[in-house]
RODO-2510 file (C-alpha; in nm, 4 decimals, decimal comma):
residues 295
     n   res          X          Y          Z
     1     x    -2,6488     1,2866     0,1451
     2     x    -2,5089     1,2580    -0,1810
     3     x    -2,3656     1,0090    -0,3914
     4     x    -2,0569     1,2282    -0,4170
     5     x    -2,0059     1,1866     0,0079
     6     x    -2,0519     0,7660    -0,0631
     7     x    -1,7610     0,7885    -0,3352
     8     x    -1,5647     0,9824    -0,1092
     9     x    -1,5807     0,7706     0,2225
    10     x    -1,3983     0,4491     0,0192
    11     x    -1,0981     0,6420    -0,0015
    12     x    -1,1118     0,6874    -0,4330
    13     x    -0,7053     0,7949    -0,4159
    14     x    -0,5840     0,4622    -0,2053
    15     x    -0,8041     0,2290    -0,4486
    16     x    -0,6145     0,3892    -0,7558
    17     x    -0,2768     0,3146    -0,5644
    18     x    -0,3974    -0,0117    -0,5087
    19     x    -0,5466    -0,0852    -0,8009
    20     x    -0,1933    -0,0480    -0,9653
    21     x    -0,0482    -0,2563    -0,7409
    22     x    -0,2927    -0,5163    -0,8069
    23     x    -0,2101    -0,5150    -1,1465
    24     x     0,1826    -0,5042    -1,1439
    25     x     0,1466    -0,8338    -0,9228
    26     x    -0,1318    -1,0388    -1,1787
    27     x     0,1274    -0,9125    -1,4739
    28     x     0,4331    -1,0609    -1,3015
    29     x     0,2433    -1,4066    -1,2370
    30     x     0,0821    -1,4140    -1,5750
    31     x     0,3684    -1,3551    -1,7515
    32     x     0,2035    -1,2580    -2,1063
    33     x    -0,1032    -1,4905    -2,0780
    34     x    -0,3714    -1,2712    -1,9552
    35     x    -0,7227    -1,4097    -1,8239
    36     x    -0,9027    -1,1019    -1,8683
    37     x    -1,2042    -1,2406    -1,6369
    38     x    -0,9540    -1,3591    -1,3173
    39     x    -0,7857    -0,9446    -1,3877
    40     x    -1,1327    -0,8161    -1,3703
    41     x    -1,2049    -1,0032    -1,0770
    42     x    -0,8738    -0,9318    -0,8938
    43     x    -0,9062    -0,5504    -0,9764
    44     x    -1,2512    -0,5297    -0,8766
    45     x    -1,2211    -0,7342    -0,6133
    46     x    -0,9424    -0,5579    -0,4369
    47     x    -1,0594    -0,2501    -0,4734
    48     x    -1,3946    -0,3351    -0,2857
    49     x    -1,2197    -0,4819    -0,0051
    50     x    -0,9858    -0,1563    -0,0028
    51     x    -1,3164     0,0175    -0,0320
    52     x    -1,5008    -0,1604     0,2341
    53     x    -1,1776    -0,1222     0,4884
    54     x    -1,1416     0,2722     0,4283
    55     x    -1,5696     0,3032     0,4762
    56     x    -1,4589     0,1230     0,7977
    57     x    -1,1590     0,3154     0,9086
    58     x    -1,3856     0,6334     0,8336
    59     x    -1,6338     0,4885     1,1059
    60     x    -1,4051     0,4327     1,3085
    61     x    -1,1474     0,7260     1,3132
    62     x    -1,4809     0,9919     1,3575
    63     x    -1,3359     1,1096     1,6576
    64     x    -0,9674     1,1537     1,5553
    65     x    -1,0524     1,2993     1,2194
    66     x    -1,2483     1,5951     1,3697
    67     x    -0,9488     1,7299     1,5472
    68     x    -0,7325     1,6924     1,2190
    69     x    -0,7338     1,9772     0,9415
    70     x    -0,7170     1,7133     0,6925
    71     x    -1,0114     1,5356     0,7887
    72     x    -1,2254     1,7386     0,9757
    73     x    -1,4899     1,7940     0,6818
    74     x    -1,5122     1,3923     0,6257
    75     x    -1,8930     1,2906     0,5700
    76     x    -1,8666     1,0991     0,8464
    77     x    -1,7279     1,4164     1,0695
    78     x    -2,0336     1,5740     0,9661
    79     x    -2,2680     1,3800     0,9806
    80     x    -2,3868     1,4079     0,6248
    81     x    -2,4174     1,0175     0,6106
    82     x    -2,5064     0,8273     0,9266
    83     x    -2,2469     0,5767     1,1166
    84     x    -2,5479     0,2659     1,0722
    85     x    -2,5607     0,3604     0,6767
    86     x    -2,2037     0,3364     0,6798
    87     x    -2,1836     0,0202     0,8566
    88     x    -2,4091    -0,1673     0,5852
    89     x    -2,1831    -0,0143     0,3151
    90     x    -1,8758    -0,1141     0,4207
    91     x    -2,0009    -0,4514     0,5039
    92     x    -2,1602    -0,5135     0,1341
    93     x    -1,8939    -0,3717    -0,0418
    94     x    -1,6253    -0,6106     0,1575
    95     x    -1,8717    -0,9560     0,1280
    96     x    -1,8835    -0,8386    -0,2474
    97     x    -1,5405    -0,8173    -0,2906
    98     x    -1,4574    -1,0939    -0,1404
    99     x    -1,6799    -1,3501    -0,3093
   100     x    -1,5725    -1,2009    -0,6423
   101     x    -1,2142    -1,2862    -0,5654
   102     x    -1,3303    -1,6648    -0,4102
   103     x    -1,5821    -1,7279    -0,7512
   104     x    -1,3889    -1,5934    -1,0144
   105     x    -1,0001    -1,5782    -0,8760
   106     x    -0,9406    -1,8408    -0,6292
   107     x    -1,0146    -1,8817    -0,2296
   108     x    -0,6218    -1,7753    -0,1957
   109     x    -0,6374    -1,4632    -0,3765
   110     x    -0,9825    -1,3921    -0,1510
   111     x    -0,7675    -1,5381     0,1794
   112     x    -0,5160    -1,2584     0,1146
   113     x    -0,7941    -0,9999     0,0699
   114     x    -0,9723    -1,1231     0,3961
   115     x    -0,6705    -1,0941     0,5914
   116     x    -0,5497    -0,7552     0,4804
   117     x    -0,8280    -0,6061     0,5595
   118     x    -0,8332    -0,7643     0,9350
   119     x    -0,4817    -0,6465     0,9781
   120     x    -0,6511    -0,2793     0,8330
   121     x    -0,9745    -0,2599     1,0608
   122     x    -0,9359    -0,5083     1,3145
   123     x    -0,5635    -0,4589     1,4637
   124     x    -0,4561    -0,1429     1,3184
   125     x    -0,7611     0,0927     1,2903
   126     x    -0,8878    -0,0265     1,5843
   127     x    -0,6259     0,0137     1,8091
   128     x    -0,2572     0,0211     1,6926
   129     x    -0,3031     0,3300     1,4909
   130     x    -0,4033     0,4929     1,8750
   131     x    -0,1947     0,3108     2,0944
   132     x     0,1329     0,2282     1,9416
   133     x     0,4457     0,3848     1,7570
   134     x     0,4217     0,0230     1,6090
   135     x     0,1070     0,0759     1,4555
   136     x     0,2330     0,1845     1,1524
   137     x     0,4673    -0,1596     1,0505
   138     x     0,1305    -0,3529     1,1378
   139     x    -0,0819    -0,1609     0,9017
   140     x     0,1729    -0,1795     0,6406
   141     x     0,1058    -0,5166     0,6239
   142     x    -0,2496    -0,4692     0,4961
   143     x    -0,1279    -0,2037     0,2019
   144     x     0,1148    -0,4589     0,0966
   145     x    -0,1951    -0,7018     0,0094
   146     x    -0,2971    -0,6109    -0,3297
   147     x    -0,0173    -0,6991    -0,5381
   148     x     0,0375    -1,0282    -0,3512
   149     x    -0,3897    -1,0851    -0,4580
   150     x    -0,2954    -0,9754    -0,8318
   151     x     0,0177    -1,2297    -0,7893
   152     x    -0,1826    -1,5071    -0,6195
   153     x    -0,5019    -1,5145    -0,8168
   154     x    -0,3051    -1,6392    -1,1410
   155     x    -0,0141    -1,8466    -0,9955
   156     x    -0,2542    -2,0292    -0,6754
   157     x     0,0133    -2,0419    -0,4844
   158     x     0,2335    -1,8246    -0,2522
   159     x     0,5699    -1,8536    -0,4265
   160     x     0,9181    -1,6669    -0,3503
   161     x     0,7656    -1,4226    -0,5537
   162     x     0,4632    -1,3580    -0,3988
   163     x     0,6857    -1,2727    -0,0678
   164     x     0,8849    -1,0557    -0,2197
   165     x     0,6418    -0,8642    -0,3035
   166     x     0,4646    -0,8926     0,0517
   167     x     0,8392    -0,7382     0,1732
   168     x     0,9051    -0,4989    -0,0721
   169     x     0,5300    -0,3401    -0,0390
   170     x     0,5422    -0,3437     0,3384
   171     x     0,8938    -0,2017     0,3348
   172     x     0,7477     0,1149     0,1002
   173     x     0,4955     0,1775     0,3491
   174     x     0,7462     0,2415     0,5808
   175     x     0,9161     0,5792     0,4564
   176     x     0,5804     0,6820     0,2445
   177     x     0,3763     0,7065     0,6053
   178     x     0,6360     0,8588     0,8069
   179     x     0,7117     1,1374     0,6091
   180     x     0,3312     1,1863     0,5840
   181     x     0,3333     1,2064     0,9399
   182     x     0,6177     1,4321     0,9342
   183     x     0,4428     1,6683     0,6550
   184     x     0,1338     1,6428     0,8447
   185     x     0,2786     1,7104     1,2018
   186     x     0,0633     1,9328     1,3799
   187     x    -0,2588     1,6965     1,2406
   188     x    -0,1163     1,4286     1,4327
   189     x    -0,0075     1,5880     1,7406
   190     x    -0,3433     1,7288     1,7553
   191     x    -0,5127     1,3970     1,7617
   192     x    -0,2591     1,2451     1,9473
   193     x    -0,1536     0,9726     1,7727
   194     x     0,1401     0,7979     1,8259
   195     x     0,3295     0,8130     1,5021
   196     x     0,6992     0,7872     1,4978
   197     x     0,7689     1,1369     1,4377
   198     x     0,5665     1,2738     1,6906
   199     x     0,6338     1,0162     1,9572
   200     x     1,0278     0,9923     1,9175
   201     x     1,0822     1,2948     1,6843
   202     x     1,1517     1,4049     1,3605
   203     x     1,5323     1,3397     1,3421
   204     x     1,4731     0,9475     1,4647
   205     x     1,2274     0,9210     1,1894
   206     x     1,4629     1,0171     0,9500
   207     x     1,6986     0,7737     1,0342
   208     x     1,4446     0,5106     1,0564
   209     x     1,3193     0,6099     0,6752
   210     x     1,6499     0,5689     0,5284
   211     x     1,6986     0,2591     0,6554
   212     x     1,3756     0,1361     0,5517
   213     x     1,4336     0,2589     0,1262
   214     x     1,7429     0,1104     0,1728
   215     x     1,5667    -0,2164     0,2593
   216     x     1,3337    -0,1469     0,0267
   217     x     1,5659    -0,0760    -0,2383
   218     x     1,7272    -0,4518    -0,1698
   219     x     1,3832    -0,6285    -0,1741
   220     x     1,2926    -0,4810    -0,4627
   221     x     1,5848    -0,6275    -0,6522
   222     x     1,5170    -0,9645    -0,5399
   223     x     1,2199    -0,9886    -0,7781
   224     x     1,4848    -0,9949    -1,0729
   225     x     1,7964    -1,2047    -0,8805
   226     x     1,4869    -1,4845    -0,8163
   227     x     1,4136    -1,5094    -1,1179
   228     x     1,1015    -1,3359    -1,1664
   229     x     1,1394    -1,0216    -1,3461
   230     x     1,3927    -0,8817    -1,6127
   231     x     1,6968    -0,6838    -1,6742
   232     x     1,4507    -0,3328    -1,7515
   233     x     1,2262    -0,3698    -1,4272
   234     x     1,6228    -0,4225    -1,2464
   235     x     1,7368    -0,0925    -1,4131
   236     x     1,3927     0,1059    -1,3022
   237     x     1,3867    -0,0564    -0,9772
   238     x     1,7635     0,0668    -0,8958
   239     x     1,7376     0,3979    -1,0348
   240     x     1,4137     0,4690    -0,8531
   241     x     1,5157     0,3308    -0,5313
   242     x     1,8795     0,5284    -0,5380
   243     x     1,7329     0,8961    -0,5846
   244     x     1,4822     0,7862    -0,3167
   245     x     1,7815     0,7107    -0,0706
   246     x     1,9561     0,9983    -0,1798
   247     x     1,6315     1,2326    -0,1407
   248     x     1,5805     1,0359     0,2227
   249     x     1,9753     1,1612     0,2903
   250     x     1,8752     1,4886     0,2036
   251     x     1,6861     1,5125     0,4702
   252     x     1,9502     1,5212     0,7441
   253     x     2,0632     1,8880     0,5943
   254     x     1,6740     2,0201     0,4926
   255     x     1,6198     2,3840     0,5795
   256     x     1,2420     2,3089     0,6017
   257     x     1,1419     1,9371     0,7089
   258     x     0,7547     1,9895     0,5774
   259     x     0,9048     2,0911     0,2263
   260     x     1,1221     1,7865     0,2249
   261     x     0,8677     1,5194     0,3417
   262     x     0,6289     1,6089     0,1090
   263     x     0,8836     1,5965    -0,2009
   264     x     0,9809     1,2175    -0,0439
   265     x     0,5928     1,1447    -0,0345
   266     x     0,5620     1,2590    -0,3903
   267     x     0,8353     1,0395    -0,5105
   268     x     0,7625     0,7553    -0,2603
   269     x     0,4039     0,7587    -0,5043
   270     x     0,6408     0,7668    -0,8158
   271     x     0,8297     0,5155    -0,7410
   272     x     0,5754     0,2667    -0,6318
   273     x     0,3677     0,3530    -0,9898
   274     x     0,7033     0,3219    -1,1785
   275     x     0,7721    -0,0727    -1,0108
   276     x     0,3845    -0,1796    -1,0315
   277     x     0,4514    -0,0563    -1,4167
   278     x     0,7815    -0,2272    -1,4690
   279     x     0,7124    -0,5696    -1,3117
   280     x     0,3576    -0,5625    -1,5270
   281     x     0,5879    -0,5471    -1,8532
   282     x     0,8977    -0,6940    -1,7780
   283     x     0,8116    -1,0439    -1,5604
   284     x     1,1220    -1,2900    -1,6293
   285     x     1,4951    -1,2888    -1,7048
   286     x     1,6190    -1,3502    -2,0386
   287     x     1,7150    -1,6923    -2,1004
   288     x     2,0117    -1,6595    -2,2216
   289     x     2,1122    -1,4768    -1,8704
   290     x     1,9924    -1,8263    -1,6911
   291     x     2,2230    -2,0133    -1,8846
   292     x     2,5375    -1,7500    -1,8082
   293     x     2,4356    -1,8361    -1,4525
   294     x     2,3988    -2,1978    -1,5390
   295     x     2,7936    -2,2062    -1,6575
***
């Protein structure tokens, strides 16, 4: 039992994703004046609570992760750290986060971070992820959390802003988790869960992932029509969300479907970074632009 095995059980690679998230919503609320204290707070905060849900979902998924490829060497798997050990963990890194995000943030920025991760463990670890083609729009719920926590614990409020980022992150986790499932097929089907792809098939997820980036692609250009972020974040957010339609589209003439989920995972990643980035530097329209719309 190493320290190595407790870094790995939080996940390290969905904190980082989250983290950034985190951060692109606190930008977009502060708008250049930056309480370094409430950003450590929300960033450390978060990533606890992520933490604390993934040393959870590890406890939890013991069973299904020894039949997958992917997971089958997982500390938990393998007993290198034992399921009661784990349990304290994930319980003091969660009451940790949380009253870092109540104390220092706000109880609205914690609220958000309390019910993410009960949509994460509770209804979708628990049972959705088993049980239902569904599970995956439920759990996207939870990953679209941290940037509405980032938003939240500067403004205090939950603004038009706030949802838009709460549709636009659900909406990503759409495509991004279907064409892992597609990539990672046989990992699924092996521990029989009921993802889209391996319940309906690959073809009906396809069509279900381009509809979703094309959602997507018209929530995420909400955040500058409301108001909220610039004419730059507008270009990214279009040119991002085009090639990741047109990559999705692709995928009705791929030769090989693993090669071609993979590549829309990779970019799915990009695009999310390239938004979180854009929104942190570019949070409100020009004024001159308002009073165009004004006249």
């Amino acid at each position: 039992m190493s320290l190595k095995h407790f870094i790995q059980i939080t996940k390290p690679g969905i904190i980082f994703g989250n983290v950034l998230s985190v951060a692109g919503g606190f930008f977009l609320a502060s708008k250049g004046h930056v309480d370094l204290a409430v950003f450590l707070a929300a960033m450390i905060g978060t990533s606890l609570v992520v933490a604390s849900g993934c040393v959870f979902n590890n406890c939890i998924d013991r069973d299904i992760d020894l039949k997958m490829e992917r997971t089958k060497n997982r500390a938990l798997v393998q007993g290198l750290i034992s399921l009661k050990l784990a349990l304290v963990y994930a319980t003091v890194l969660g009451v940790a986060g949380v009253a870092l995000l109540y104390t220092v943030a706000n109880p609205l920025a914690a609220l958000f971070a309390v019910i993410g991760f009960i949509i994460y463990v509770g209804f979708y670890s628990l049972y959705l992820k088993r049980k239902s083609v569904h599970g995956t729009l439920v759990g996207s719920l939870s990953g679209a959390m941290p940037p509405v926590i980032g938003y939240v614990a500067v403004s205090n409020t939950f603004d038009m802003a706030a949802l838009t980022l709460l549709v636009m992150f659900s909406l990503w986790q759409m495509p991004h988790s279907y064409a892992i499932a597609i990539f990672r097929f046989n990992d699924y089907l092996a521990a029989s869960i009921p993802v889209l792809p391996v319940k309906r098939g690959i073809q009906v997820a396809k069509k279900h992932i381009l509809i979703y980036i094309l959602a997507f692609l018209v929530a995420t250009l909400m955040l500058t029509f409301s108001g909220y972020a610039g004419m730059s974040y507008l270009a990214v957010a279009a040119a991002m969300g085009m090639y990741w339609l047109y990559m999705a589209w692709t995928g009705y003439k791929a030769v090989d479907d693993t090669v071609w989920a993979r590549k829309l995972f990779v970019f799915s990643i990009f695009t999310i970074t390239a938004l979180s980035v854009m929104m942190s530097l570019d949070f409100k329209v020009p004024t001159e632009l308002l009073l165009t719309y004004a006249h």
